[in-house]
C-alpha positions in Angstrom: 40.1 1.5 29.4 43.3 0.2 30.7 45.8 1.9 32.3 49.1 1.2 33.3 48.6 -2.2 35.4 45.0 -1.4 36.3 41.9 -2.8 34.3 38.9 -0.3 34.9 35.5 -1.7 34.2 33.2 0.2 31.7 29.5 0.2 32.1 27.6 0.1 28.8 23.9 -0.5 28.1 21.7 -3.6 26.8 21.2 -7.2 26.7 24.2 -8.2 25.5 25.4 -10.2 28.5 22.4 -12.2 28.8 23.1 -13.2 24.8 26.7 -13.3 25.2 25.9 -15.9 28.5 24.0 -17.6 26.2 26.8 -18.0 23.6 29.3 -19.0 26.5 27.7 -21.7 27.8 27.1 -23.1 23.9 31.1 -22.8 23.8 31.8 -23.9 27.1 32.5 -27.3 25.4 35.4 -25.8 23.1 38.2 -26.4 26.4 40.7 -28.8 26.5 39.5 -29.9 30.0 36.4 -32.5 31.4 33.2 -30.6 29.2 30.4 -29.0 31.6 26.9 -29.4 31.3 24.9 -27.5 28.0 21.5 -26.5 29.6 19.0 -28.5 27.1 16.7 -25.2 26.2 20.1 -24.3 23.8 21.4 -28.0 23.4 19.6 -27.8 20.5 21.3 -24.9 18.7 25.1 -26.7 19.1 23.1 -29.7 17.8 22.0 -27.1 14.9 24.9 -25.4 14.2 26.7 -28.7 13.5 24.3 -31.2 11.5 22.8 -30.4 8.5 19.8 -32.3 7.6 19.5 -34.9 4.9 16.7 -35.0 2.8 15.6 -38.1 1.0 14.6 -38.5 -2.9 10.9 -37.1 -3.4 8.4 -37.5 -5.8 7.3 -34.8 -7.8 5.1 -32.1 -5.6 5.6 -34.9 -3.3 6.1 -33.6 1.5 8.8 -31.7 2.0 9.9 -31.3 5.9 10.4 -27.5 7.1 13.7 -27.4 9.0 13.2 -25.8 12.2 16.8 -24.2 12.2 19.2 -23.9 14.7 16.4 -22.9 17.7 14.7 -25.9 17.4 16.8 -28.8 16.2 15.9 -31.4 18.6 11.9 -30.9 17.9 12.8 -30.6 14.4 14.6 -34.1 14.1 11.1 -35.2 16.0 9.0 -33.4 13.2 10.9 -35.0 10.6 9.6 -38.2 9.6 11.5 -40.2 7.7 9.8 -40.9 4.2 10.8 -44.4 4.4 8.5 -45.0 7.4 5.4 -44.0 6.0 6.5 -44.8 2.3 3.5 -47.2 2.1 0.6 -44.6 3.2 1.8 -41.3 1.4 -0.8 -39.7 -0.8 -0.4 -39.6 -4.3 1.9 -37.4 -6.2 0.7 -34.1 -6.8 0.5 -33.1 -11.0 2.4 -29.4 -9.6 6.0 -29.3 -9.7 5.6 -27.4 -5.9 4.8 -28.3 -2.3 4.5 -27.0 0.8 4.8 -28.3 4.4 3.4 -26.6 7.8 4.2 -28.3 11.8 3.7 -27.6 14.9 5.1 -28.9 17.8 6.1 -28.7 21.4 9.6 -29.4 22.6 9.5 -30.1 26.4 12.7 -30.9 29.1 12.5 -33.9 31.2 14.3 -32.6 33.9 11.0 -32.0 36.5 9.9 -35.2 35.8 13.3 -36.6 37.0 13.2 -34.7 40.3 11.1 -30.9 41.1 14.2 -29.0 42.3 15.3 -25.2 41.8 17.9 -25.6 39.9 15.1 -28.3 37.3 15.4 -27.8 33.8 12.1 -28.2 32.5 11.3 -25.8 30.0 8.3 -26.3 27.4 8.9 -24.7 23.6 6.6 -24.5 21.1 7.8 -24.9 17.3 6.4 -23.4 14.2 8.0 -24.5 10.9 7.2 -23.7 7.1 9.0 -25.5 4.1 8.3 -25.0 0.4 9.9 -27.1 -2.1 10.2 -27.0 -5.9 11.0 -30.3 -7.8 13.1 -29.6 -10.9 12.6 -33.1 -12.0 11.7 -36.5 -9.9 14.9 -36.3 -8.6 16.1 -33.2 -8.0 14.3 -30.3 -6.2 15.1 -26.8 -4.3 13.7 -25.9 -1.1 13.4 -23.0 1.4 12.5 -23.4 4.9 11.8 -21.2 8.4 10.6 -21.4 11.9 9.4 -19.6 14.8 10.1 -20.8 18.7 8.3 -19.9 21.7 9.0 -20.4 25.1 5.7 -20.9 27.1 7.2 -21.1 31.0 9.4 -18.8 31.7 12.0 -19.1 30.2 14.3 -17.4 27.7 17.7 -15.9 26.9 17.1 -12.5 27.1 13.4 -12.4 28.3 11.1 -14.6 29.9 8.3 -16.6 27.2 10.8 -15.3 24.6 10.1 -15.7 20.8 12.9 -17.1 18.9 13.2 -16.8 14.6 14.9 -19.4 13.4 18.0 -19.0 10.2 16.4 -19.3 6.9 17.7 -22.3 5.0 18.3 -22.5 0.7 18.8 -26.1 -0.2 19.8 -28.3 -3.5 18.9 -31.9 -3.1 19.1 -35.0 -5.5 17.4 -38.1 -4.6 19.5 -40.6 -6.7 23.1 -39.8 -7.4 24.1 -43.6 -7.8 22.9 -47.0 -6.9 25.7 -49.0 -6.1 25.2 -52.4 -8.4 24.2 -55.8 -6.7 24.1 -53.7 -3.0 21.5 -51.9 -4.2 22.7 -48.8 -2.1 21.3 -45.5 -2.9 23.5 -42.3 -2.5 21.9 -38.8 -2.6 23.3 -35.6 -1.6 22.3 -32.1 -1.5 24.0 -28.4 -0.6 22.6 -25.8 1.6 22.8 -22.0 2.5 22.2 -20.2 5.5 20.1 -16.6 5.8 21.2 -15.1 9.3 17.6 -14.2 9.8 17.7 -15.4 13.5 19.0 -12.6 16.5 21.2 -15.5 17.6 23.4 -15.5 14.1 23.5 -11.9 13.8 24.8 -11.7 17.7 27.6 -14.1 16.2 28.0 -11.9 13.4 27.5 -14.4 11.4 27.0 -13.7 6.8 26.2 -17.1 6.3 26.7 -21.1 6.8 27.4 -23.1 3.7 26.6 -26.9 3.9 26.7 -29.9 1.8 25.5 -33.5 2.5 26.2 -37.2 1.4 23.7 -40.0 2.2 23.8 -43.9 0.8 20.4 -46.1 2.1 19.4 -49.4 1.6 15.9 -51.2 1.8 15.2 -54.6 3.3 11.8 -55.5 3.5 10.0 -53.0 6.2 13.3 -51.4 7.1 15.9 -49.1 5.5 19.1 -48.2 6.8 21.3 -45.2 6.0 24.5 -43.3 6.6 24.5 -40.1 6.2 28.0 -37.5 6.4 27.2 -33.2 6.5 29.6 -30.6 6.7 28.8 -26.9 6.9 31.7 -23.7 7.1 30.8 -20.8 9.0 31.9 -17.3 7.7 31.8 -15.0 9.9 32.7 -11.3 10.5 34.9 -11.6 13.9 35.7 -15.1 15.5 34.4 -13.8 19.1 31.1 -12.3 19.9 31.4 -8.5 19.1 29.3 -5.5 20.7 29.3 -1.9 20.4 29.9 -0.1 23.9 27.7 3.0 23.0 24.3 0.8 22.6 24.3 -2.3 25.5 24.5 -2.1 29.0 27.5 -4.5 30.0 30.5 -4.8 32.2 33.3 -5.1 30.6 37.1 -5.6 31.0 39.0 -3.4 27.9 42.3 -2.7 27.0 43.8 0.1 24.9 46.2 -2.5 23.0 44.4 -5.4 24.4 43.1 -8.3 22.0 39.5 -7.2 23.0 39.5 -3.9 21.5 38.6 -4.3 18.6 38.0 -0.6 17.5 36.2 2.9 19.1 33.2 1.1 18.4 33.4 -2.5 19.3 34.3 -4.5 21.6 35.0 -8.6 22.1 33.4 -10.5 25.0 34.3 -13.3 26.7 32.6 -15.9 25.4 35.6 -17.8 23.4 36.4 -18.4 19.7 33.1 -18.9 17.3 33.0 -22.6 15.7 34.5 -22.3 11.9 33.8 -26.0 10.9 30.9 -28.0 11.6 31.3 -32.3 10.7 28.3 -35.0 11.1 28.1 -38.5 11.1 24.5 -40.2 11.6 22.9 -43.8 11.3 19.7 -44.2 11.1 17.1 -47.4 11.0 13.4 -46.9 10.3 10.8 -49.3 9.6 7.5 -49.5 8.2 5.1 -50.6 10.6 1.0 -51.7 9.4 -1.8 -49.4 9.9 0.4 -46.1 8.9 2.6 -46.5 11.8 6.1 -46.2 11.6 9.3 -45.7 13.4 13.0 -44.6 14.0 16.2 -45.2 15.5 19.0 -42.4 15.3 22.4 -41.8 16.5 24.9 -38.7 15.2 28.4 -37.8 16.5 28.9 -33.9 15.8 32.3 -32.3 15.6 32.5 -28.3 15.9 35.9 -26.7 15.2 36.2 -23.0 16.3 38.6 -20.3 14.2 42.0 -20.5 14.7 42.4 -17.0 16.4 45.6 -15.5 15.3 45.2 -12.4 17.8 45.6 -15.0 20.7 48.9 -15.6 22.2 50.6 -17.1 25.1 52.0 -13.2 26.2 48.6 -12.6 27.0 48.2 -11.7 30.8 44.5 -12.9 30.7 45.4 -16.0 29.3 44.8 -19.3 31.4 47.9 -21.1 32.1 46.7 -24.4 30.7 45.4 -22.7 27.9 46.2 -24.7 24.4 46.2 -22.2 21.3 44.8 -23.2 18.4 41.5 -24.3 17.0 39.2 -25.3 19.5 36.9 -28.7 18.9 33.6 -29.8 20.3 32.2 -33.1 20.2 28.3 -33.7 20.6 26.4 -36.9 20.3 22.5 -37.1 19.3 20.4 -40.6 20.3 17.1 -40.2 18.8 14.2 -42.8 19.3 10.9 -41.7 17.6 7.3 -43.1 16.6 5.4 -41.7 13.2 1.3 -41.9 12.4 0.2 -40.9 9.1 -3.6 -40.0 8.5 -6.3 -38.1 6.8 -3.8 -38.5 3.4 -1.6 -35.2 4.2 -1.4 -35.1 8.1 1.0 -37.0 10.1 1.7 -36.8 13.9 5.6 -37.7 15.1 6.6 -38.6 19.0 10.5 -38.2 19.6 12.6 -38.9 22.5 16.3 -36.8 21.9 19.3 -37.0 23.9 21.8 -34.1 23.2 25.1 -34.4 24.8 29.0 -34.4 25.0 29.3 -38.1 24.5 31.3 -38.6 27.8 30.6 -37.9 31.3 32.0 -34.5 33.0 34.7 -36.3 34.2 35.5 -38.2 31.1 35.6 -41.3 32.8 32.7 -43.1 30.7 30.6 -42.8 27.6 26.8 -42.2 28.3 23.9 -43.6 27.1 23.3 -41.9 23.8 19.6 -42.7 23.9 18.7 -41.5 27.4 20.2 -39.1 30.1 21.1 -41.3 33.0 23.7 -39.0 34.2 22.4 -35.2 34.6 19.2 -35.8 37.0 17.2 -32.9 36.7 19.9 -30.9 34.7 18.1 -33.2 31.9 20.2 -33.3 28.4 16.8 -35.9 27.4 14.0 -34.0 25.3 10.4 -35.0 24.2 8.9 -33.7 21.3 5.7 -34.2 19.9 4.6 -32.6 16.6 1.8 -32.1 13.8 2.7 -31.9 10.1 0.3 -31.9 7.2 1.6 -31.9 3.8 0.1 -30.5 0.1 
């Protein structure tokens, strides 16, 4: 506890720091300075935590895609095949008003392909997912979906070959709000909800995420283009990552009338502010392709905005001199390139390239190439995913 001038370390018990490391380095990104690397095994979680996934009209008892929640966004966003691109080979509409969808998939690092090195980032994941959908009417439908990740090198945040439960997801969607006349522009839009069911919410302390999304898409031919915007509000218990002293092993700095103490029982760490606010802005192109082929080409901007800390002030000793209080914001960009095969009626296979990244370099001094990591060398931010789905 704290003492006069003197800060005494406590020693408490657990696994906290290797989760609150974890939670750190995903808001590393929330200073005002150049932004640092995010290791790609949790890329995907900022990607997660900050888009929430359209989902396209459906027929009635028609594939739904399982959302692989915030562990496994960038093999999710391989998994999900857009219905436009395999519009032409789906199977017929099933008579019941439900459907179910089931992937698998592995998520795999580039980084040891770039250059073997120590310090490689080349991780392999493998992703479970399970969606069920019920279709009010042709165009409107409610859907719950979950996931399971597994690391299989080792690799993990608290453990090595660790298992990972995704959040499960609640969602409202309708296919066909408007058509725009004589554009022939489509806008649907659907609301979502959040069940912390995943150890990485509840570290955050997190009740829930509430989300709603607006799309408009156009057909041409073989190709359709769409915009989609998402936002999603956070709610929170604390705006830091919390612990209790009695139950994890940690070191920690605490002071009697310090910021950090929260009560007898819990204590703040320091891993920053929790984002509040999540924004997303995506294009997409895919195109039907002959023979049940298809494919994609993806781009999203995502904005995270953290609490606006009231605790915080300049008076603070262990506050950084360049310090700016306020909200802290996080930019991330997605590039997404991916290929689609649909056969056997219900199965389908999708190959995905994913680039996750701040959208400058570390020194700010030039955007990147959204669509490949050029930049990092084996500190890869470039993913491949490839992933089985079968629909009924």
């Amino acid at each position: 506890m704290y003492s006069g001038n003197k800060l005494t370390p406590r020693r408490f018990r657990s696994p906290a720091l290797c989760l609150g490391a974890l939670v750190s380095s995903l808001l590393c990104s929330f200073t005002a300075q150049a932004e640092e690397p995010v290791v790609a095994d949790d890329a995907a979680e900022l990607v997660a935590a900050a888009e929430v996934e359209n989902q396209p009209k459906r027929r009635r008892g028609g594939p739904t895609t399982a959302s692989a929640g915030p562990s496994g966004a960038l093999a999710a966003d391989a998994m999900a095949t857009d219905e436009a691109v395999v519009a032409d080979s789906m199977p017929a509409a099933s008579p019941l008003p439900f459907s179910i969808n089931a992937s698998v998939g592995a998520n795999a690092n580039l980084g040891s392909m770039v250059r073997p090195n120590v310090q490689t980032t080349d991780s392999v994941m493998m992703n479970f997912g399970l969606g069920l959908s019920y279709s009010i009417t042709d165009l409107m439908s409610v859907s719950a979906s979950g996931s399971l990740s597994k690391f299989v090198t080792p690799h993990g945040s608290t453990r090595q070959y660790e298992a990972r439960f995704g959040d499960v997801y609640l969602g409202f969607n309708h296919g066909n709000l408007y058509t725009i006349p004589v554009a022939e522009i489509n806008i649907s839009g659907g609301v979502s909800a959040a069940l912390p069911t995943s150890d990485f919410s509840r570290f955050m302390s997190q009740y829930t995420s509430l989300g709603a999304n607006l799309a408009l898409s156009r057909t041409v031919g073989r190709f359709t283009f769409s915009y989609s915007f998402s936002t999603s509000k956070n709610f929170n218990r604390y705006t830091s990552v919390v612990f209790n002293p009695e139950r994890f092993e940690a070191d920690a700095l605490v002071r009697g009338n310090g910021a950090e103490n929260i009560s007898d029982t819990r204590v703040a760490i320091a891993t920053g502010i929790l984002p509040e606010w999540n924004v997303s802005n995506s294009l997409r192109m895919a195109v039907r392709l002959p023979a049940n082929f298809g494919a994609a080409l993806g781009f999203t901007i995502s904005d995270s905005f953290t609490y606006a800390d009231d605790s915080l002030s300049a008076d603070d000793e262990l506050q950084s001199e360049y310090a700016v209080l306020g909200r802290g914001h996080s930019q991330t960009a997605v590039g997404s390139i991916s290929a689609s095969y649909r056969f056997l009626t219900r199965f389908s296979t999708n190959l995905s390239f994913s680039t996750a990244a701040p959208p400058k370099t570390n020194d700010n001094s030039r955007f990147r190439f959204p669509f490949w990591d050029t930049q990092s060398g084996n500190l890869q931010y470039t993913a491949v995913s490839l992933s089985l789905n079968v629909n009924y």
